[in-house]
N, C-alpha and C positions, 0 to 999 in steps of 0.2 A: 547714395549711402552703400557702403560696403557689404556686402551680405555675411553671415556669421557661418562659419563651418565648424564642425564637431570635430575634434582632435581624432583621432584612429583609436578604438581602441585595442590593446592586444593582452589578450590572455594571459599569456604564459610569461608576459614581464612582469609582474608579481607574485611571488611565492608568500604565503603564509607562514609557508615553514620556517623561511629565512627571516621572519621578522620575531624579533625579542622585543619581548615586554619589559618594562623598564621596574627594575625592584624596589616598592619602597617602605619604608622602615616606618612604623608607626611608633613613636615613640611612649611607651611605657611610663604611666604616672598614676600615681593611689589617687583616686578622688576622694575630698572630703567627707566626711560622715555628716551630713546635717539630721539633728532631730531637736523635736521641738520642746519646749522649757520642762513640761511635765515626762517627756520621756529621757530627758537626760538626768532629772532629778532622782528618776526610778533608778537609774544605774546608778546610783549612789554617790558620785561624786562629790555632790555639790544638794544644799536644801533648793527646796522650789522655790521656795522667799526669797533666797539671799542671790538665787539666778535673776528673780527679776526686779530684786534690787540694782544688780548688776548691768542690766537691761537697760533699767531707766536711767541708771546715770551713763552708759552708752560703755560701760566696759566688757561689755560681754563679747566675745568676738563670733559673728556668726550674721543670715542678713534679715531682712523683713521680707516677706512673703505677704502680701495680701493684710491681713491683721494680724497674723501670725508672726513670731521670730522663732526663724530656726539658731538651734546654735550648732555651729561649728565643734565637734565634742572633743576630735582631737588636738586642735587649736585651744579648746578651755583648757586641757589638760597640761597639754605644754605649759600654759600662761600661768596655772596654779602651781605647778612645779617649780616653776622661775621664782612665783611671792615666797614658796615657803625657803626654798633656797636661798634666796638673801634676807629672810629674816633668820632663819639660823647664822649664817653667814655674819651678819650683824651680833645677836644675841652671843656668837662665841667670841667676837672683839670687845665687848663690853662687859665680859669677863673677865678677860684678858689686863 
């Protein structure tokens, strides 16, 4: 069997200096706001009832934690602004 020799090492063929690190961009995103049923209802949004009525029928947008559902508050917010949007939306054609 052959025996194994150690390559030579030499110093001064690597610099530190000369080596660049490579830039990278961490890309920038809002994470969502979760809170749970009784503190989203505090901000007034939305009653505590009618969140976990919401809840149980599986419309509330937000996830399960343990026992708990957080909700999603920016995502409720969105979703409430869409119903009330197209029931105005609707209510001004049935005027019309």
């Amino acid at each position: 069997m052959p025996e194994f020799k150690m390559p030579e090492f030499k110093p001064n063929e690597f610099k530190m200096s000369e080596y660049k690190t490579p830039e990278f961009k961490i890309p920038k995103f809002k994470t969502p706001e979760f809170k749970t049923i009784r503190q989203t209802a505090a901000t007034g949004i939305i009653t505590e009832h009618y969140l976990r009525l919401m809840v149980a029928r599986g419309d509330c947008p937000g996830i399960r934690s343990g026992n708990r559902f957080l909700v999603n508050v920016p995502a409720l917010a969105e979703m409430l602004d869409k119903l009330s949007r197209n029931k105005r939306e609707g209510a001004e054609d049935a005027r019309n």
